[in-house]
C-alpha positions as CSV (number, residue, x, y, z in Angstrom):
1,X,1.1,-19.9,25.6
2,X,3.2,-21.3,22.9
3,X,6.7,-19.4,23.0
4,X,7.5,-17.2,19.9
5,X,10.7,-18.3,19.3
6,X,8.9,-21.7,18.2
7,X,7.0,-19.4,15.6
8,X,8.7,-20.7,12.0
9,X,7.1,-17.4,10.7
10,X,9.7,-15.4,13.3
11,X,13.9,-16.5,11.9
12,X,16.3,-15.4,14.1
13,X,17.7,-11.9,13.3
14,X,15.3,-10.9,11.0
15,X,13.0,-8.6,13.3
16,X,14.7,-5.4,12.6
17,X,16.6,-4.0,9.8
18,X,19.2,-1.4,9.1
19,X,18.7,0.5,6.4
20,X,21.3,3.0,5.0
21,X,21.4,6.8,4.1
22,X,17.6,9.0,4.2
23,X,15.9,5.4,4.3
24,X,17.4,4.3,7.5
25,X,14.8,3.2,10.3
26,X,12.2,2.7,7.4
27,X,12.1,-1.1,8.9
28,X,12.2,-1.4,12.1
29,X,10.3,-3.5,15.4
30,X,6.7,-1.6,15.8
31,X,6.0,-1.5,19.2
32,X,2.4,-1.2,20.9
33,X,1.8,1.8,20.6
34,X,2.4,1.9,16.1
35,X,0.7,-1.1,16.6
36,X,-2.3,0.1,17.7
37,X,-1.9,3.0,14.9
38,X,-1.5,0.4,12.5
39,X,-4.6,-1.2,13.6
40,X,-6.7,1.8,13.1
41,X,-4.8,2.3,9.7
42,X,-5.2,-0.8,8.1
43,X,-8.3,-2.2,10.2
44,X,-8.4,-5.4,12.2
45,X,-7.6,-7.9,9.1
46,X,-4.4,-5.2,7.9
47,X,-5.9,-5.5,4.4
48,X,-4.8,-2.3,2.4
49,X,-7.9,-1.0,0.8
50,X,-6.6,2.2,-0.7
51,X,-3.8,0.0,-2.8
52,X,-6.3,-2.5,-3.7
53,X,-8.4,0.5,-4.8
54,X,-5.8,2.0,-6.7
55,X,-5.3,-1.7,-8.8
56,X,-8.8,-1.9,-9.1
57,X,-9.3,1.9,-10.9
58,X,-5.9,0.7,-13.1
59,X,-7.1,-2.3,-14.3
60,X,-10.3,-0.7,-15.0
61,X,-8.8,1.7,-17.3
62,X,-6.6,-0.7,-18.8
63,X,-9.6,-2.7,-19.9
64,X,-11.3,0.3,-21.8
65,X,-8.1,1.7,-23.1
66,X,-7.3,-1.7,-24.5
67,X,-10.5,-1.8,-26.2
68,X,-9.9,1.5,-27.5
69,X,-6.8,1.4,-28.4
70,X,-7.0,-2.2,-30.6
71,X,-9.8,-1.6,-33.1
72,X,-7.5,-1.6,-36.0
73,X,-4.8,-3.7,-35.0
74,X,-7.6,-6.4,-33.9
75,X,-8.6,-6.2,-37.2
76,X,-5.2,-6.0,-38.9
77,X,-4.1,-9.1,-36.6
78,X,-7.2,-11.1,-37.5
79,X,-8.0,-9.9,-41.2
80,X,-11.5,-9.6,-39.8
81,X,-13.4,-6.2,-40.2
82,X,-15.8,-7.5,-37.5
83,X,-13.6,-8.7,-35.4
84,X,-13.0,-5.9,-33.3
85,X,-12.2,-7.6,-29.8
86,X,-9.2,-9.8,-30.4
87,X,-6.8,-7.8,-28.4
88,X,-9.7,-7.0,-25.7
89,X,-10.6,-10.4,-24.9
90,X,-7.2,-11.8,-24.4
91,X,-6.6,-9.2,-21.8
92,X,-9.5,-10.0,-20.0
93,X,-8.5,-13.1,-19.9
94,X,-5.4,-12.7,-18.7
95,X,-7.0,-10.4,-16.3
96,X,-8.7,-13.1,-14.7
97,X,-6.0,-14.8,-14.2
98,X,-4.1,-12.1,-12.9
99,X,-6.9,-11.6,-10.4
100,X,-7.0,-15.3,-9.2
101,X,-3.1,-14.7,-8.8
102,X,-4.0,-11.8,-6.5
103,X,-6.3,-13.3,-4.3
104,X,-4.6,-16.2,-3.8
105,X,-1.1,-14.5,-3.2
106,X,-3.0,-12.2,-0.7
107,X,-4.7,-15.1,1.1
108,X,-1.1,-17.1,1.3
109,X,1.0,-16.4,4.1
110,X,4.2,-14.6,2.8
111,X,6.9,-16.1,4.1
112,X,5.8,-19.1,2.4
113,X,7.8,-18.0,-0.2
114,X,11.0,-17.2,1.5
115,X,11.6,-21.1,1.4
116,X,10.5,-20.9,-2.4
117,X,13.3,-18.5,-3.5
118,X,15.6,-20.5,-4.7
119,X,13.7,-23.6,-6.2
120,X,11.6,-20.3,-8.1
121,X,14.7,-18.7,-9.1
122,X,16.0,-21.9,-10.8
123,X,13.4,-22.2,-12.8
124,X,13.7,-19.1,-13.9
125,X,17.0,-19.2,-15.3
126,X,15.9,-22.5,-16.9
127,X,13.3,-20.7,-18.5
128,X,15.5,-17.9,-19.7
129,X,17.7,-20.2,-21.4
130,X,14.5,-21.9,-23.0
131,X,13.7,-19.2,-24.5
132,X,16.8,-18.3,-26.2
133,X,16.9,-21.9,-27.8
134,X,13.3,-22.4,-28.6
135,X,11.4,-18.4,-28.3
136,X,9.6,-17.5,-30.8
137,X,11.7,-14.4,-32.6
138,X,9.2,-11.2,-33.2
139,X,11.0,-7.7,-33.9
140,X,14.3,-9.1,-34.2
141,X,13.9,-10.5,-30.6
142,X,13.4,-13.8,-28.2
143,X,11.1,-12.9,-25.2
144,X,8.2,-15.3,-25.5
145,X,7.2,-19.4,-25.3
146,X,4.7,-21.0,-26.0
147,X,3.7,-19.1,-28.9
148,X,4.1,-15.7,-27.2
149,X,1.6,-16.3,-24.4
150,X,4.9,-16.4,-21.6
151,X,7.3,-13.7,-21.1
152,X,9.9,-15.6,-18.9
153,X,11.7,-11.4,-18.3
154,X,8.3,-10.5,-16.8
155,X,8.3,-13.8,-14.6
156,X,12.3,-13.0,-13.6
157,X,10.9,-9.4,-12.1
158,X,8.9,-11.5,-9.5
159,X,10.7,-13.9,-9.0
160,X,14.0,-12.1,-8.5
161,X,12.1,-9.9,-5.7
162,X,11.0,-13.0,-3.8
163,X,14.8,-14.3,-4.3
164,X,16.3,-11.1,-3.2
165,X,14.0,-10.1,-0.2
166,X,14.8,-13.6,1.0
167,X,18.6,-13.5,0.5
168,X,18.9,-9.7,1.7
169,X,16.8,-10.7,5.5
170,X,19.0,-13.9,6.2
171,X,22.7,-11.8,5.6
172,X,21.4,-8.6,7.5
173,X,24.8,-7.3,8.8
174,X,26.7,-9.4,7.1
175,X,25.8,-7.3,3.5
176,X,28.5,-4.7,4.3
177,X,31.4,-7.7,3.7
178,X,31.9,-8.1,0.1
179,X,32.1,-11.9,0.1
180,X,28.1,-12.0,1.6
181,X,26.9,-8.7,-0.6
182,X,28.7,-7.4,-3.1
183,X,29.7,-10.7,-5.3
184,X,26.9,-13.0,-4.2
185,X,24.4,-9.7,-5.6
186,X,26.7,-9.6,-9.0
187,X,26.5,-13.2,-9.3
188,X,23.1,-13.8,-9.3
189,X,21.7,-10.8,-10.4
190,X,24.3,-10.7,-13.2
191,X,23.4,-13.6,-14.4
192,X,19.9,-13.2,-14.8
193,X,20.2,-10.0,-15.9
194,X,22.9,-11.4,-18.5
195,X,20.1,-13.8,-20.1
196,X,17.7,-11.1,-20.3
197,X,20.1,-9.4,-22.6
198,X,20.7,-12.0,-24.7
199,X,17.3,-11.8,-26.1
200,X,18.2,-9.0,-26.5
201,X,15.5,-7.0,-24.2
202,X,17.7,-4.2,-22.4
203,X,14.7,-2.5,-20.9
204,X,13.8,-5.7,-18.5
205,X,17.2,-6.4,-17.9
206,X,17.6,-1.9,-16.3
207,X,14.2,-2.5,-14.9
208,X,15.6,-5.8,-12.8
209,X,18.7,-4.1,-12.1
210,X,17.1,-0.8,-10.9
211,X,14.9,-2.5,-8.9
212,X,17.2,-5.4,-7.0
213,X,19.7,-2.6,-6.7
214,X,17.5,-0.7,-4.8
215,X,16.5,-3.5,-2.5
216,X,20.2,-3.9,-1.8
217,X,20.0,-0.4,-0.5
218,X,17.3,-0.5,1.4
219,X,18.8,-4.1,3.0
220,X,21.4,-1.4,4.5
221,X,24.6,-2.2,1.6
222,X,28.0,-0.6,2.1
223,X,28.0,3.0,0.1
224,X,31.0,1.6,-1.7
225,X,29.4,-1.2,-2.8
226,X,26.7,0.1,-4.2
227,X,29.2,3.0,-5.4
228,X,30.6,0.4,-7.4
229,X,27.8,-1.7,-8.6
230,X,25.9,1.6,-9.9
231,X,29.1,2.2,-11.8
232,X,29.7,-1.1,-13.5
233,X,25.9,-0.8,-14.2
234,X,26.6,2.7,-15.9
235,X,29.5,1.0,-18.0
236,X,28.1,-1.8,-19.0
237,X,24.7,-0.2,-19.9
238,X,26.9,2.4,-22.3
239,X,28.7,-0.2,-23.7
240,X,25.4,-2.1,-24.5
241,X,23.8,1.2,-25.9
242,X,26.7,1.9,-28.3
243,X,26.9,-1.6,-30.0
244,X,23.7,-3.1,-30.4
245,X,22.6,-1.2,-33.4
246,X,18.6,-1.1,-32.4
247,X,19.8,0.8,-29.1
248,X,22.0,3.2,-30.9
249,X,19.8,4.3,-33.4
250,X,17.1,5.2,-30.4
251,X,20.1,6.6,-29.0
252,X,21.1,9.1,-31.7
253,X,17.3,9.6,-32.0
254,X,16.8,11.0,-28.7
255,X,20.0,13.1,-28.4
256,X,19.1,14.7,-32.2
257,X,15.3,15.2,-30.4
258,X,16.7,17.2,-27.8
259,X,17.5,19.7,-30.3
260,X,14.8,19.9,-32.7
261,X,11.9,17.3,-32.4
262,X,11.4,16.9,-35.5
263,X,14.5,15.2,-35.4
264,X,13.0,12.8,-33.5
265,X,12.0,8.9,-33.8
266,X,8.6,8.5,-35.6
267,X,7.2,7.0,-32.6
268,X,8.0,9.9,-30.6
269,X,7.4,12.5,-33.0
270,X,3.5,10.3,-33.4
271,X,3.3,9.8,-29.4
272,X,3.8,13.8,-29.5
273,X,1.2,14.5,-31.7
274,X,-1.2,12.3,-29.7
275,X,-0.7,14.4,-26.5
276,X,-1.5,17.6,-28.5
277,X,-4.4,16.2,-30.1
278,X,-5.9,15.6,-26.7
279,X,-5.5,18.7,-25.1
280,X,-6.7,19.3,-21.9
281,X,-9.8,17.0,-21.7
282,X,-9.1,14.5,-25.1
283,X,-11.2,14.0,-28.0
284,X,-13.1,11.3,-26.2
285,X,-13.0,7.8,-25.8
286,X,-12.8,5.5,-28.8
287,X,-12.6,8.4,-31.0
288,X,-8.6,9.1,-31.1
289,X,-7.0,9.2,-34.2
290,X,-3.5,8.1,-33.9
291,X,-4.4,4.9,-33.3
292,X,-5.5,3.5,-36.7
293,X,-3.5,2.6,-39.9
294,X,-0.2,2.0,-37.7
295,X,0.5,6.0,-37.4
296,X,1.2,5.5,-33.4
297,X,3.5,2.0,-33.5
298,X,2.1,-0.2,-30.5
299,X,-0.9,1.7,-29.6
300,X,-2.4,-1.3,-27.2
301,X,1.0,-1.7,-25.5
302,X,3.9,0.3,-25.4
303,X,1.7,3.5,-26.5
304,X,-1.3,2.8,-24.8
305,X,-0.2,6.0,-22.5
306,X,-0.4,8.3,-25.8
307,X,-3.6,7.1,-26.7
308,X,-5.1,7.9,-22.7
309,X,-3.8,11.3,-23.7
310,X,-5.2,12.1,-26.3
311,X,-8.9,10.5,-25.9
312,X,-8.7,11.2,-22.6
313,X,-6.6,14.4,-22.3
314,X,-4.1,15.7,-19.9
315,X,-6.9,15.4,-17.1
316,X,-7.0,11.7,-17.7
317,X,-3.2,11.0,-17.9
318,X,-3.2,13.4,-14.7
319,X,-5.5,10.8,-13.2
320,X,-3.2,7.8,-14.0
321,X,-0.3,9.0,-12.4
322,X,-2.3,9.7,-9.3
323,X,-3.6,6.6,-9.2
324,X,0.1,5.1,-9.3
325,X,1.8,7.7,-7.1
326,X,-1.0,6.4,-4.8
327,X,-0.1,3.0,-5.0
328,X,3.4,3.4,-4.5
329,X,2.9,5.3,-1.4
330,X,0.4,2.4,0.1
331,X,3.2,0.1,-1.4
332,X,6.3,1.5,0.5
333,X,3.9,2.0,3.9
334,X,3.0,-1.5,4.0
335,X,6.7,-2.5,4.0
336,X,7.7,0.2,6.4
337,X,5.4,-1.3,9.0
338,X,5.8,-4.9,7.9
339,X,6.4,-7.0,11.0
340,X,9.9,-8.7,9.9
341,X,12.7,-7.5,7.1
342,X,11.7,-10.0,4.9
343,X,8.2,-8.6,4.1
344,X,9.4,-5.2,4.3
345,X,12.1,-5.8,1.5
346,X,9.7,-7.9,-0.6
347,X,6.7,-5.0,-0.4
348,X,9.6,-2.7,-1.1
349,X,10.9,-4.5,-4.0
350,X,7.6,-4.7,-6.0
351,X,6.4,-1.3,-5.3
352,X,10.3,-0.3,-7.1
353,X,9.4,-3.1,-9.7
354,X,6.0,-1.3,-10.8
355,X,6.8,2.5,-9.9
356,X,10.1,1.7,-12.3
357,X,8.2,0.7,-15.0
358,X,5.2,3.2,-15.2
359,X,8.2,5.4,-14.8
360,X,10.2,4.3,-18.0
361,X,7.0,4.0,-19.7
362,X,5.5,7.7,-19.2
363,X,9.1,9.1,-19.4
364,X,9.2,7.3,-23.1
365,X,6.1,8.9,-23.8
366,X,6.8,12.2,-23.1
367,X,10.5,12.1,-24.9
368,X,12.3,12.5,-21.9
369,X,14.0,9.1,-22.3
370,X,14.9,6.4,-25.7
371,X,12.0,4.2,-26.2
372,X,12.3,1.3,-24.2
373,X,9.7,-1.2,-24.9
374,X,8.3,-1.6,-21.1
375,X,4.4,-2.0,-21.1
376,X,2.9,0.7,-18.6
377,X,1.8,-2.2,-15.5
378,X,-2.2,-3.0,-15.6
379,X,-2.8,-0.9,-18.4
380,X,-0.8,-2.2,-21.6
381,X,-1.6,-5.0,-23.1
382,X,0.5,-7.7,-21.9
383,X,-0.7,-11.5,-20.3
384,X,2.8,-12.3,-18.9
385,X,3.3,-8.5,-17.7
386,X,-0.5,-8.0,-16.4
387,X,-0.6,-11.3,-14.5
388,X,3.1,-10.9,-12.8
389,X,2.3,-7.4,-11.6
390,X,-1.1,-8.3,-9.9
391,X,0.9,-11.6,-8.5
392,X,3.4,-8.5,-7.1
393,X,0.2,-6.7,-5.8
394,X,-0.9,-10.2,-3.7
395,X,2.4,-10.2,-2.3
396,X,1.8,-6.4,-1.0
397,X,-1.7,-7.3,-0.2
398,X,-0.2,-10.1,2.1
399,X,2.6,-8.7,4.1
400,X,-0.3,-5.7,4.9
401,X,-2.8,-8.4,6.2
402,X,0.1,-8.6,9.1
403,X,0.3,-5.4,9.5
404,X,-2.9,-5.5,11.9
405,X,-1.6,-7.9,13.8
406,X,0.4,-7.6,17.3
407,X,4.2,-7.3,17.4
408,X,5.9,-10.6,19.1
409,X,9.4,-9.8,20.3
410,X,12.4,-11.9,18.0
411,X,14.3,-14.2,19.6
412,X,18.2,-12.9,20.5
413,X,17.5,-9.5,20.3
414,X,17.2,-6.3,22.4
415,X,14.4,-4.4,20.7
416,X,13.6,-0.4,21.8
417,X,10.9,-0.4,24.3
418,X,8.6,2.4,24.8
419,X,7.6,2.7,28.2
420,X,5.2,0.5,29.7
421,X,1.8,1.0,29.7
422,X,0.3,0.5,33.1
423,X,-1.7,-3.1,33.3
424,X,1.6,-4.0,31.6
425,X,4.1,-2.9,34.2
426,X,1.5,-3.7,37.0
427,X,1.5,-7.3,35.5
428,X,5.1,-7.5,35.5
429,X,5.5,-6.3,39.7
430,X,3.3,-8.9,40.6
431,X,5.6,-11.7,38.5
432,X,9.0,-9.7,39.6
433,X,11.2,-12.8,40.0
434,X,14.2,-11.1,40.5
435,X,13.7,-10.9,44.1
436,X,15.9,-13.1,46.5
437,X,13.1,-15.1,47.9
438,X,12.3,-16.1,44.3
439,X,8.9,-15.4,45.3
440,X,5.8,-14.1,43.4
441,X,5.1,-10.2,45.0
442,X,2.1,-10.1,46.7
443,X,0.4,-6.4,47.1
444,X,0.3,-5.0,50.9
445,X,-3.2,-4.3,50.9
446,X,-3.9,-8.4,50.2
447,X,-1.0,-10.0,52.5
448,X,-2.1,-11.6,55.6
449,X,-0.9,-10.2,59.3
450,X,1.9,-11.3,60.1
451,X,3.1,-12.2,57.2
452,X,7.1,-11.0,56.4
């Protein structure tokens, strides 16, 4: 039998992971006996069939809600009255794609891409500065190439989970020491997050930041640390929202809203009136109001979550959020019992990529928050946002076809054995070689007479 420690999948020091405050022990060694529970979980191949579900249903709805929700601007985008589709059948385009994306990233082995990180990374910066030399300006903002069809941002969201899942498994202990986590994290992270503004696109750049931050705690980062990167975040973030104009006047906006809503935004105030138009079961689908003549701003995108509530009513946008509470659950138990740190960390960091954005999204929607401008994942209409989020799904959808597969100890480490069980402790009497003789043990019952 081949040794393990000849495995390239299996790195030294990267079988277990120490994880800091209520999350500590989510990553850790499964012995036999989880192993066997993970078998009957996720079935001999480890494929996770309740996330894939959940995707499935999300990009279902997507698809009809996009439909229903770009009648008019199809038609105000095309200067076709017959032309109804426009919007539609570029998202199920980019849906196929999206799903090719999926497959393919589920049928990859994922710690291909832990020797990707960096050369993947690099091209995303190179990309970020592209686009603030070359992007096509729409709403007083760079985000797109290639004549809007790529969204480097959405790109850096999977690609900086890939590059941080890698970089957080090789350091391990060494995180707590601020020369190997806090200014390597600020560095890199920083700077992506730094381009991203420049567009300017503050809502990528928190939803980044959230989610790498929260990778760093899971990786097991000094309290202080992240103490004091949550607070430069908090600074800079104010100091961002008080002098770009576009984010102070959403600023005022909400904090005049929290007192009377009609001093709110008109997007609000319209996203409002779509929720109450809806009711409890919506007016039906296709036949929602707020869509037409621009009275809901972005219906197909930013306010496609709106227009679920009010065609499909509070039952329907009930639904949604079930279906995504669901796949963040399946999301964070695939990493817990992901055989190494480095698929733990990367399931981890695109279930926080896509839980942070349907967050900010439906909290936009509801007033609780500024508007933002983050697409709600697999439903919005988006090719650069649908196609990176069903890339992140593949990666979950890989580490979890592992899951089903036995443990193999790691190379210089002591893991935490449960006991024994009994052909595996009979096995090991009969090859005891810590005996004297140096012999193999032989049972009584089959020794010869005679015999010492």
């Amino acid at each position: 039998m081949r040794a393990v420690a000849d495995d390239p999948e299996f790195i030294e020091g990267d079988g277990e992971l120490v994880h800091s405050g209520g999350l500590r022990g989510l990553f850790r060694r499964v012995e036999p006996p989880a192993a066997d529970e993970r078998r009957r979980v996720y079935g001999a191949a480890g494929f996770d069939w309740f996330l894939a579900l959940a995707v499935g249903v999300l990009c279902a709805i997507g698809l009809l809600m996009v439909y229903s929700a770009s009648i008019d601007v199809s038609y105000q985008a095309t200067g076709d009255s017959s032309n109804t589709t426009y919007f539609f059948v570029r998202q199920v385009r980019s849906m196929a794609i999206g799903l090719v994306a999926l497959v393919l990233l589920t049928r990859i082995d994922y710690h291909v891409w832990r020797r990707l990180a960096v050369p993947m990374m690099a091209v995303v910066a190179v990309l970020l500065i592209a686009v603030l030399r070359f992007g096509e300006t729409r709403f007083e903002a760079q985000r797109a190439l290639l004549r809007g069809s790529l969204q480097p941002g959405e790109l850096a969201k999977f690609t900086v989970v890939i590059y941080m899942a890698a970089w957080l498994a090789s350091k391990r202990q060494k995180l707590r020491k601020i020369t190997y986590g806090l200014l390597p994290f600020s560095i890199v992270v920083g700077t992506i997050a730094f381009l991203i503004i420049l567009q300017p696109d503050l809502s990528t750049a928190a939803s980044i930041l959230a989610t790498a931050l929260s990778m760093f705690f899971i990786a097991g980062a000094d309290w202080l640390q992240l103490l004091a990167i949550g607070g430069a975040m908090g600074v800079i973030g104010y100091q961002l929202a008080t002098r770009l104009e576009y984010a102070r006047e959403r600023l005022d906006a909400h904090f005049a809203a929290v007192e009377d809503l009609t001093q709110a935004s008109d997007h609000v105030q319209q996203a409002v009136t779509a929720f109450l138009n809806g009711g409890l079961t919506g007016v039906g689908l296709g036949e929602g109001k707020q869509k037409f003549a621009n009275t809901l701003p972005f219906p197909h995108t930013d306010s496609i979550f709106a227009i679920i509530g009010e065609e499909l009513g509070l039952i329907g946008t009930f639904i949604v959020v079930v279906l995504f509470a669901l796949l963040i659950y399946r999301g964070f138990r695939v990493a817990r019992f992901a055989p190494d740190a480095f698929g733990g960390l990367l399931a981890a960091g695109v279930t926080c990529w896509i839980a942070y954005d349907a967050l900010l999204n439906i909290a936009v929607m509801t007033a609780l928050i500024p508007p933002t401008g983050v697409p709600l994942p697999f439903i919005s209409y988006g090719g650069s946002a649908l196609v990176a989020a069903m890339a992140g799904v593949g990666l979950i959808l890989s580490v979890s076809r592992s899951v089903g597969r036995s443990a193999r100890p790691v190379r210089n480490q002591t893991p935490r054995l449960a006991p024994p069980a009994a052909e595996w402790r009979d096995a090991r009497e009969d090859h005891d070689l810590s005996r004297r003789d140096r012999r193999r043990s032989v049972p009584r019952v089959g020794r010869r007479r005679g015999s010492s």
